[in-house]
N, C-alpha and C positions, 0 to 999 in steps of 0.2 A: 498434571493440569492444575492451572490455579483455579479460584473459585471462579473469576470472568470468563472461564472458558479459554484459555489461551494456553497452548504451552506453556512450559520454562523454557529455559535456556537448551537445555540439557536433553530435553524431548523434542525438539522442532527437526521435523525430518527432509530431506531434500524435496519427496516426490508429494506433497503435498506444497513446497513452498512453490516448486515450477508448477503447478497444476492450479495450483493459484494465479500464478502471473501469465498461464497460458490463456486466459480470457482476457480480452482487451479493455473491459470497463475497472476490474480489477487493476490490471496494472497501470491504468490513468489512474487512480485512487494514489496506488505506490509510487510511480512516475511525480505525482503531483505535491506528494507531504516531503521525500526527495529532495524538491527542488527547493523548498521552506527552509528555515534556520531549525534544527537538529531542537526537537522537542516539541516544535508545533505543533497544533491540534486543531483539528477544525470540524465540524458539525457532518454529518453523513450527506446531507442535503446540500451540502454549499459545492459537493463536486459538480454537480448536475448532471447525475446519470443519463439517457435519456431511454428511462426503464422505470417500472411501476416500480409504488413503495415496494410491495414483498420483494422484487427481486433487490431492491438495492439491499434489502435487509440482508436476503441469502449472499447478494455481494459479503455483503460486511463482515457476516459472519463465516464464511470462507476464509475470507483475509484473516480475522482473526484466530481461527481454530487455526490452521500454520503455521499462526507465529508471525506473519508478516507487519500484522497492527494489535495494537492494544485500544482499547476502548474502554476509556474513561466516563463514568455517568456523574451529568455537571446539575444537578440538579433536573429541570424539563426535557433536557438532552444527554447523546451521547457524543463524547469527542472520539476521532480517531487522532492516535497518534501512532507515526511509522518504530518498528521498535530497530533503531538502526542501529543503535552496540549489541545486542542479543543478532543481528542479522552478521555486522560486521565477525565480532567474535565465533559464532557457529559454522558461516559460508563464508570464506576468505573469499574476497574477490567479487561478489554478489554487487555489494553497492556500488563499483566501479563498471559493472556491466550497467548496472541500469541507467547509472549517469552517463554513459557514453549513450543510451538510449534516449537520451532526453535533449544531451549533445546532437546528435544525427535529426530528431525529428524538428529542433532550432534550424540547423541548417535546411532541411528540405522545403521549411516555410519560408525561411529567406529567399531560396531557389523561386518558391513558388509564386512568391511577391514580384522579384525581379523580372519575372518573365511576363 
């Protein structure tokens, strides 16, 4: 564990990274940095859970003890950033599930529109 509470590389375990992403505000959090250019970071509050501060906090910290994000503190804040070489290199195959998840939920709004 490093000092921020996060895994290494080396310690991030499968059943904690699906048990993370089995709750759906979590994986909009993951779904969302994702879809960002590879190193972005964005404030905890700018996802807009629609869940009181503690629980976004227990979000957060979820994400983070699995490994799934890293959280940088920027001075007044914290950033999340998704750790997507430590996810890539650990779980082959993870980041392509998810983006085919983000692929699918594009389409079903298009659907949704169209109709």
């Amino acid at each position: 564990m490093t000092d921020s509470g996060e895994p290494n590389q080396a310690e991030m375990e499968l059943g904690p990274v699906l048990a993370a992403l089995a709750d759906r505000h979590r994986r909009r959090v993951v779904l969302t940095l994702l879809a960002e250019p590879d190193g972005a970071e964005r404030t905890c509050s700018s996802f807009g859970l629609p869940v009181s501060k503690a629980t976004v906090t227990h979000h957060f910290r979820t994400l983070r003890e699995a490994g799934l994000i890293r959280q940088v503190n920027r001075g007044n804040s914290n950033m999340a950033q998704l750790r997507r070489a430590d996810l890539a290199a650990r779980f082959p195959g993870l980041i392509e599930l998810l983006r085919a998840e983000i692929q699918r939920d594009e389409a079903t709004q298009r659907d949704e529109i169209a109709t």
